[in-house]
C-alpha positions in Angstrom: -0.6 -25.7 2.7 1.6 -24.9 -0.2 3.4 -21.6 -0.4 4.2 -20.2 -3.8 7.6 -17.7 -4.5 7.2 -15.0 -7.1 9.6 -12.3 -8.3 9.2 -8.9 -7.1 9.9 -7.5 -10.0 8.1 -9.2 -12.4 5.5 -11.3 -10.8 7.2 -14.5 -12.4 6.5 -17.9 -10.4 9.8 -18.7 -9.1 8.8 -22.2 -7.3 5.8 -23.9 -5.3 6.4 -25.4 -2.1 4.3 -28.2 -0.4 6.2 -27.1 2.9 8.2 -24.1 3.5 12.2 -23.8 3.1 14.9 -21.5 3.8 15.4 -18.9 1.3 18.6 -19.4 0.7 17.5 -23.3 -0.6 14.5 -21.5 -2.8 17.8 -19.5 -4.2 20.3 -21.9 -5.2 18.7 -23.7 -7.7 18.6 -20.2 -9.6 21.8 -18.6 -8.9 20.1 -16.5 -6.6 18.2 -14.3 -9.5 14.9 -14.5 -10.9 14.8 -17.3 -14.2 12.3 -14.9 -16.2 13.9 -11.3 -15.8 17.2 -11.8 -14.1 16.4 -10.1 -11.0 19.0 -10.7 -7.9 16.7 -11.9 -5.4 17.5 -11.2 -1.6 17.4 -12.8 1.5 16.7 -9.7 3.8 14.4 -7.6 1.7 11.6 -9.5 1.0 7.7 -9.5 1.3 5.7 -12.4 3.1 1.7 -12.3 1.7 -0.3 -15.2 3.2 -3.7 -15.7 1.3 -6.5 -18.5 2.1 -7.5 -20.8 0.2 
């Protein structure tokens, strides 16, 4: 399983995981905002979409 984080804002791949993590570990390594558009990302409002592969 690998689980893939993209902005909500503009649809930019933040990271691929091979296992999940908490969000706040997906955040740190970006200052908690998105690299591409500079989006603050949040740890309460977010979307989960699960798709098989």
């Amino acid at each position: 399983m690998s689980v893939e984080i993209t902005c909500g804002k503009c649809g930019e791949k933040i990271t691929n995981m091979k296992m999940l993590k908490s969000l706040k570990d997906v955040m740190n390594p970006t200052n908690g905002k998105c690299p591409s558009c500079g989006q603050k990302l949040s740890t309460s409002e977010f979307s989960l979409d699960v798709q098989e592969k």
